[in-house]
C-alpha positions as CSV (number, residue, x, y, z in Angstrom):
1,X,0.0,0.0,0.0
2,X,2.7,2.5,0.7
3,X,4.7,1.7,-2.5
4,X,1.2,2.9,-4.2
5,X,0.7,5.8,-2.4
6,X,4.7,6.9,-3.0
7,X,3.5,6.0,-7.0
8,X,1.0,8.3,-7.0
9,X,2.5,10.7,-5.0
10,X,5.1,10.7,-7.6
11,X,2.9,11.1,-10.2
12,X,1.2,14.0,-9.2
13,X,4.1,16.0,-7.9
14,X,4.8,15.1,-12.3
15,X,2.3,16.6,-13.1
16,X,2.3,19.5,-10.6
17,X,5.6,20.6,-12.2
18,X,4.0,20.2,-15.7
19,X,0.9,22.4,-15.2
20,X,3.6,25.3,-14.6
21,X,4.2,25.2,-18.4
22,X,0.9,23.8,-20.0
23,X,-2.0,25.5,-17.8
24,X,-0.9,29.1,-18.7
25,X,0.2,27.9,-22.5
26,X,-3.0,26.7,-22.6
27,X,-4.7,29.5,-21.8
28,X,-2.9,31.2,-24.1
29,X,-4.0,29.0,-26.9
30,X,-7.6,29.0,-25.7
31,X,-7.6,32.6,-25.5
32,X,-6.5,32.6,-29.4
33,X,-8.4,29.9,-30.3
34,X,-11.8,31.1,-28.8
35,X,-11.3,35.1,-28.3
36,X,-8.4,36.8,-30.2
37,X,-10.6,36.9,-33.5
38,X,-13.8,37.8,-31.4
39,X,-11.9,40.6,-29.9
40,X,-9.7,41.8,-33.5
41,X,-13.2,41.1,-35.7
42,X,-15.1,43.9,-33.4
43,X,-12.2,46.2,-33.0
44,X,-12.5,46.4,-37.0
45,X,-16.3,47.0,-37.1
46,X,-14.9,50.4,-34.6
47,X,-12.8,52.1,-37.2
48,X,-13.7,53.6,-40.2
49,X,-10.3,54.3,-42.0
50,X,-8.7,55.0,-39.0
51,X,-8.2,54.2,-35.7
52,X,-9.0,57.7,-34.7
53,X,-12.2,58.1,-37.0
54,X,-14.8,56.2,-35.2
55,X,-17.4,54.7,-37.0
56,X,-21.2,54.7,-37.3
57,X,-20.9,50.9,-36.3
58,X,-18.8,51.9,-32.8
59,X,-21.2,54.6,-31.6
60,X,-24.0,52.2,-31.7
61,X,-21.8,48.9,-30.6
62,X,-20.7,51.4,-27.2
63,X,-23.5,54.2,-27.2
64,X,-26.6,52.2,-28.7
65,X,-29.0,54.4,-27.4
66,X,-27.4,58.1,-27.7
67,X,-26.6,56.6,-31.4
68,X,-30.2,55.8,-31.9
69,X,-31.4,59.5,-30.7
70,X,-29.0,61.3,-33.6
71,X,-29.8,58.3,-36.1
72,X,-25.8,57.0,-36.1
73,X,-24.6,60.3,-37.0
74,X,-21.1,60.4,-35.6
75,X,-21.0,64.0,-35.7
76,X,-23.1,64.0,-33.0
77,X,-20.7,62.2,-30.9
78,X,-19.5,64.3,-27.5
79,X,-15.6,64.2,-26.7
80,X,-16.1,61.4,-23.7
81,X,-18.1,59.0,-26.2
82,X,-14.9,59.7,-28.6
83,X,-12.7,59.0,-26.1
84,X,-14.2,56.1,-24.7
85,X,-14.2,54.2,-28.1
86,X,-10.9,55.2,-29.0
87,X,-9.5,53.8,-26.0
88,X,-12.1,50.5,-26.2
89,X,-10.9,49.8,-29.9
90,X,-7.0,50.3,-28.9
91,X,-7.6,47.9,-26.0
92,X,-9.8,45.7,-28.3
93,X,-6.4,45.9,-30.8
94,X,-3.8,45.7,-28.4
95,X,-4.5,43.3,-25.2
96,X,-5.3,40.2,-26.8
97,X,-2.0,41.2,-29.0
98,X,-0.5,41.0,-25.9
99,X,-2.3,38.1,-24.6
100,X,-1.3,36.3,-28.3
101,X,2.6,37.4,-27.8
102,X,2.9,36.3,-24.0
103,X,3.7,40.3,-23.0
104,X,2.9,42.0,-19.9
105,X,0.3,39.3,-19.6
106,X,-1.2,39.1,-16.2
107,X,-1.6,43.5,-17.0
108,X,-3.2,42.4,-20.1
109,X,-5.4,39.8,-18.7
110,X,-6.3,42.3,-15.9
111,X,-7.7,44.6,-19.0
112,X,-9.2,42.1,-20.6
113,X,-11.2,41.1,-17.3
114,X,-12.1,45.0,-16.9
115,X,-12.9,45.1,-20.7
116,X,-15.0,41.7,-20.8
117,X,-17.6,43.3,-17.6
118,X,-17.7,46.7,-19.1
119,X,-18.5,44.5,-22.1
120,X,-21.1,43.4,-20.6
121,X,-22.6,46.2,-18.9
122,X,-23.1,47.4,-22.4
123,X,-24.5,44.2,-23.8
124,X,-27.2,44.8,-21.1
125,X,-27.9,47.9,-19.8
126,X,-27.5,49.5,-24.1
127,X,-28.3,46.5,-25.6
128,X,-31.2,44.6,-23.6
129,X,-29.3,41.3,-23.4
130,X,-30.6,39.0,-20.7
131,X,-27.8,38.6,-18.2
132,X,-29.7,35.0,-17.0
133,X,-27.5,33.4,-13.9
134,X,-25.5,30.7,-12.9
135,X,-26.3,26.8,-12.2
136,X,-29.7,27.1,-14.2
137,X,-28.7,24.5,-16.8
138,X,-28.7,27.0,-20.1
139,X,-25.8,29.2,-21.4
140,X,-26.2,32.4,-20.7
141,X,-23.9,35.8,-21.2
142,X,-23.2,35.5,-17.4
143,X,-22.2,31.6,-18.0
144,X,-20.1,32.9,-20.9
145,X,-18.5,35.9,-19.3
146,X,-17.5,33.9,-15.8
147,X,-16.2,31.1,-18.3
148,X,-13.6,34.0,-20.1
149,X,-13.2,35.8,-17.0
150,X,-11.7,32.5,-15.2
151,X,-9.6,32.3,-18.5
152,X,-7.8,35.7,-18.1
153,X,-7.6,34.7,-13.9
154,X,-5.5,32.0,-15.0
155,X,-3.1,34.3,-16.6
156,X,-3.2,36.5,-14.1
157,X,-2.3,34.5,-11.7
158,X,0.1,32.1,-13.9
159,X,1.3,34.6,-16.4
160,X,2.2,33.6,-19.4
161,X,3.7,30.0,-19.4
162,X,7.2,29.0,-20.4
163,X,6.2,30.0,-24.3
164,X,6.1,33.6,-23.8
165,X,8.1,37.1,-24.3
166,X,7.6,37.3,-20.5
167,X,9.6,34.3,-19.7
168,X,12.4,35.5,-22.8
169,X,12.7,38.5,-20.0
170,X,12.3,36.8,-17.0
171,X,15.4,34.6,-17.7
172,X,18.0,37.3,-19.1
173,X,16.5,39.1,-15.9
174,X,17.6,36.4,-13.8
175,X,21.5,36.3,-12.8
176,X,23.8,33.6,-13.3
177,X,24.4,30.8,-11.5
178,X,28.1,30.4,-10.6
C-alpha cells in the first residue's frame, strides 16, 4: 500500500511541475483559439479608415442608445463618447495582441477582465441582453462571461507559461548561477 501511495504521489508532484508550463500555454492557446478573433473582428467594425475616426458601427456597438437618438450620426458624438471608443478599440487591438505574444500578460489579462464586464454592462444595460445566472442549466452571457473571466484569472495569476516574451525577460533578468 505505501509503494502505491509513493506511486502516486510521484505522479502528481509530475504533473504539478508540468501544469507550470501547460496550464498558462494553454490559456494562451484558448484565448487565441476562442477570443483573439472575437476581440480583432469587433475592434475592426470600430474604425472607419482610422483608428482615430470612429465609426457609425462603434457609436452604436458602445453608445446604442445616444446613437439611436441622432440616427448614427457620428458628428453628434461628444468628446467622452470619442474617447471612450478610442481607447475601447485600442484595448480591443492591443491586449489580446498581448495576450497572443505572452507580454505584460497578467496587465493584459487584468484589461481584458475589466474590458469583458464593461462588455457586458453594455451588452445589457445599451443593448437589452438578458444577463440570466449561474447553475440554471442554459448558457447564458453571465455563463459565458465567468467562463472567459476564469480564462484571463489563469493568466493573471500564472502569467504567461514557459512560451512567452515574459519568460524570454524573465530569464535574461535572472543572474547567473556560478
Amino acid at each position: 500500500m505505501h509503494a502505491l501511495v509513493s506511486r502516486y504521489t510521484t505522479a502528481l508532484n509530475s504533473l504539478d511541475r508540468m501544469s507550470d508550463f501547460m496550464v498558462p500555454t494553454l490559456a494562451r492557446l484558448t484565448f487565441v483559439a476562442v477570443l483573439l478573433f472575437y476581440y480583432w473582428n469587433s475592434a475592426m467594425l470600430k474604425i472607419d479608415g482610422s483608428i482615430f475616426s470612429a465609426s457609425a458601427g462603434a457609436f452604436g456597438q458602445i453608445f446604442p442608445k445616444a446613437a439611436e437618438e441622432v440616427l448614427w450620426d457620428v458628428s453628434q458624438m461628444n468628446i467622452f463618447q470619442r474617447l471612450v471608443i478610442f481607447f475601447g478599440t485600442v484595448a480591443e487591438f492591443v491586449l489580446p495582441a498581448l495576450i497572443l505574444v505572452g507580454l505584460l500578460t497578467r496587465l493584459a489579462a487584468l484589461g481584458m477582465i475589466g474590458f469583458i464586464w464593461v462588455q457586458t454592462v453594455v451588452d445589457i444595460t445599451g443593448h437589452g441582453v438578458k444577463l440570466g445566472s449561474l447553475f440554471d442549466n442554459t448558457l447564458t452571457l453571465v455563463d459565458q462571461r465567468v467562463m472567459w473571466t476564469f480564462l484571463m484569472l489563469v493568466l493573471v495569476f500564472k502569467g504567461a507559461g514557459a512560451l512567452s516574451v515574459d519568460a524570454l525577460f524573465r530569464k535574461r533578468g535572472e543572474p547567473a548561477i556560478a
